[in-house]
Structures are given as C-alpha cells and as structure tokens.
C-alpha positions as semicolon CSV with decimal commas, in nm:
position;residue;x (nm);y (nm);z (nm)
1;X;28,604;14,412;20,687
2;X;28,763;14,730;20,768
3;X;28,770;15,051;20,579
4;X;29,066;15,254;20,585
5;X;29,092;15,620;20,633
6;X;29,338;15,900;20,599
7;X;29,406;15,768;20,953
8;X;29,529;15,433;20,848
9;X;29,675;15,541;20,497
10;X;30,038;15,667;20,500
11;X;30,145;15,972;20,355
12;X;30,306;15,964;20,049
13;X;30,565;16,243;20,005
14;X;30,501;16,525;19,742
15;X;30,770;16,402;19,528
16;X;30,699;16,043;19,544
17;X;30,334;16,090;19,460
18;X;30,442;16,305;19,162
19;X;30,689;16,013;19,042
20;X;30,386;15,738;19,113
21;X;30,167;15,908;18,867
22;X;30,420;15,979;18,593
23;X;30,563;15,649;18,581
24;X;30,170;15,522;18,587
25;X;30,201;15,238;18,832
26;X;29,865;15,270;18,888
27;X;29,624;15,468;18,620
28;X;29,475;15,689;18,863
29;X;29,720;15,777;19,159
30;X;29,554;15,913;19,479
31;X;29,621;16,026;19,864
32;X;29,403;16,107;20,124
33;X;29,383;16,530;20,104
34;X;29,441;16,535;20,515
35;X;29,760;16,419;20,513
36;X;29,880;16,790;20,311
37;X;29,878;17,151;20,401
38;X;29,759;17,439;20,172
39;X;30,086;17,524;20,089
40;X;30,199;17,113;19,986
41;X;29,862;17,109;19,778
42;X;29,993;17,411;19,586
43;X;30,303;17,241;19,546
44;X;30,189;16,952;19,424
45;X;29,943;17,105;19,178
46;X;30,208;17,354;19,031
47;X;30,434;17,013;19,016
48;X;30,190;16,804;18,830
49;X;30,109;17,076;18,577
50;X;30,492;17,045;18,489
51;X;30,459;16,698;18,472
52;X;30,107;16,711;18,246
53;X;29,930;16,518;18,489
54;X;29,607;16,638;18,590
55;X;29,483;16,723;18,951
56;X;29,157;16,630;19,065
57;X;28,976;16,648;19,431
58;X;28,689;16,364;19,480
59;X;28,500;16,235;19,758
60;X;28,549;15,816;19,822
61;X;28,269;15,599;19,971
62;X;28,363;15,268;19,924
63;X;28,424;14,908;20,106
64;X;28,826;15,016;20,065
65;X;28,853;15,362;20,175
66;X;28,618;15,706;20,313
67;X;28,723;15,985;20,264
68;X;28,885;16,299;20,010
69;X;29,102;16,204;19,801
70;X;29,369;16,412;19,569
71;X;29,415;16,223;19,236
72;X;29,690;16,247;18,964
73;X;29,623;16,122;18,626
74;X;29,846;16,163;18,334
75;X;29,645;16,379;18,095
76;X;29,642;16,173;17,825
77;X;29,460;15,909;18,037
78;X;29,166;16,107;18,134
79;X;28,879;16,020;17,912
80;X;28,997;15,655;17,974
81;X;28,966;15,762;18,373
82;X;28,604;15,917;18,338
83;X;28,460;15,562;18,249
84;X;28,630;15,488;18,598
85;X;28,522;15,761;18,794
C-alpha cells in the first residue's frame, strides 16, 4: 500500500479549500501545509475567520497520508472533531 504525501496530493486553491469547508463536504477539511507560502497561510487564516471556520496545524502519521496538514473545521463542529482528532 502506498502512502501519499504532499508530493502526491494536489493543491487545492485558497478559495476552493475555503468553499470545501463551509459547505462541509467533509467534517474536517485538510491540505498538506507544503503546498502554501507564508503569505497564502495568512490568507487563508484571515479567510476562514470570516467564514467562522477554525484553523488548525497537525502532524498526520497514518496508512493514508505523512505529513502536516492545515485543517478547516466549521466552528460549530469542533467538540464533535476533538473525539476525531
């Protein structure tokens, strides 16, 4: 089995990750945090905040994916995303 990478992930542009999370396709949306700069990070934090989705930075070791990971979850569905986490 292979495990993917930010190598073998696609990036997902700022505004297209933003309208993933709001319309909650999935409950926690996430992208590998190599594929942004500085600047697109800010960008996408300020964005979420206007969309009250909050930003977190985690670490993945898993059979699916290595690697950081950015996260968006829509506020309201954070205690539901701690069990998860």
């Amino acid at each position: 089995m292979a495990v993917d990478d930010y190598r073998t992930v696609g990036k997902t542009e700022i505004d297209d990750f933003i309208e993933l999370a709001v319309k909650e396709e999935w409950l926690i949306q996430s992208a590998p945090i190599e594929h942004y700069t500085i600047e697109e990070l800010k960008e996408i934090s300020e964005k979420a905040k206007k969309n009250d989705l909050v930003m977190t930075i985690r670490e993945e070791r898993s059979n699916f994916y290595q690697g950081v990971l950015i996260s968006l979850i829509q506020r309201n569905d954070v205690k539901e995303c701690i069990k998860l986490i």
